[in-house]
C-alpha positions in Angstrom: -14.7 60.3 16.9 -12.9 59.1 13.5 -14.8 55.7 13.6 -18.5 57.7 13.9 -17.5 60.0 11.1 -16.3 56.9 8.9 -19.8 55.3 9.6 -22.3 58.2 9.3 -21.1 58.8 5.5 -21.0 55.2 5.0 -24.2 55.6 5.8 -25.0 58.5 3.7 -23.8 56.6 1.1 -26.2 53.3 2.1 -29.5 55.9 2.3 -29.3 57.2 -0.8 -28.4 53.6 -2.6 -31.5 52.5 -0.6 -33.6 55.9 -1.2 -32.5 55.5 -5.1 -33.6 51.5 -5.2 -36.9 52.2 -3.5 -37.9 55.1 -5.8 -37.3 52.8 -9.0 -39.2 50.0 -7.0 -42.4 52.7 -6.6 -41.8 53.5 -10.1 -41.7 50.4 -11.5 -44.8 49.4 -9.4 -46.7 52.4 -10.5 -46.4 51.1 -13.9 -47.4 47.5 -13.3 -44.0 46.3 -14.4 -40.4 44.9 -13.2 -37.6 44.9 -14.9 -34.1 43.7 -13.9 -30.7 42.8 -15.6 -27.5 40.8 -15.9 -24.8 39.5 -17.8 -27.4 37.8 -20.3 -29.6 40.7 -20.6 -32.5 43.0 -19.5 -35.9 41.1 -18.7 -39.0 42.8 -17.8 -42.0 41.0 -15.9 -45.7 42.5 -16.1 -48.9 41.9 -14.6 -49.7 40.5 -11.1 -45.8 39.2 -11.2 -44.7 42.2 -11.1 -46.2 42.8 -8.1 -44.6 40.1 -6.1 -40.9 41.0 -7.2 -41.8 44.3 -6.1 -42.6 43.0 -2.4 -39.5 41.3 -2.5 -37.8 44.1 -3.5 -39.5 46.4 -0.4 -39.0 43.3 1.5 -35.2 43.0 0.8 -34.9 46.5 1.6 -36.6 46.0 4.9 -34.3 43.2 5.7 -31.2 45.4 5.2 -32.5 48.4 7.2 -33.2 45.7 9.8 -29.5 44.0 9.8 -28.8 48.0 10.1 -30.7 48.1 13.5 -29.2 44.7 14.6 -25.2 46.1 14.1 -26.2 49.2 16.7 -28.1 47.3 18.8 -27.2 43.6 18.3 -30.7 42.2 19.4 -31.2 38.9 18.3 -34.5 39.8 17.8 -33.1 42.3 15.2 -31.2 39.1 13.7 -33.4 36.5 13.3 -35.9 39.4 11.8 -33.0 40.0 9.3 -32.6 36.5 8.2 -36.7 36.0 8.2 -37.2 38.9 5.8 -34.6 38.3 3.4 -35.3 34.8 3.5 -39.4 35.5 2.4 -37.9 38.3 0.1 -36.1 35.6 -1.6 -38.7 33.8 -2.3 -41.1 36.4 -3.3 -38.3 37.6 -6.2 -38.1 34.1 -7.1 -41.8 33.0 -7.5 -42.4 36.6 -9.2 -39.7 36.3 -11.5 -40.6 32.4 -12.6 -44.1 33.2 -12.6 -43.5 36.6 -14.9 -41.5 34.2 -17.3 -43.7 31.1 -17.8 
């Protein structure tokens, strides 16, 4: 009983990370732009390469929800769907983002 209580507000905690991430993605996507920071600073890409980061993002998102499905169910299916997405999400981020800054 402990270990399902543990779990649902991990959870919790993982939905509204996820909720929060996807709003800012819609956001950002709304206004044709998207930004994104680390240790060296905050860069912003616009235009059509904005768009693809923001697949990636929705797409790194779906890949995370599915490795979610995979630990209750442990379907292989669920796995290799996991590793497919992020994968392709990968990729998307990374052809946006060098794209966005050429």
């Amino acid at each position: 009983m402990s270990k399902i209580i543990i779990y649902g507000a991990g959870l919790v905690v993982v939905a509204f990370i996820v909720g929060l991430l996807l709003f800012l993605t819609f956001n950002n996507a709304a206004s044709g732009q998207a930004t994104f920071a680390n240790r060296m600073g905050m860069f912003a890409v616009n235009g059509p390469a904005s768009v693809v980061v923001n697949i990636g993002i929705v797409g790194m998102v779906g890949s995370l929800l599915s490795f979610i499905a995979y630990l209750f169910s442990r379907s292989p299916l669920l796995l290799n769907s996991y590793k497919f997405i992020g994968a392709a999400s990968g990729v998307f981020i990374f052809i946006g983002l060098a794209w966005g800054q050429a």
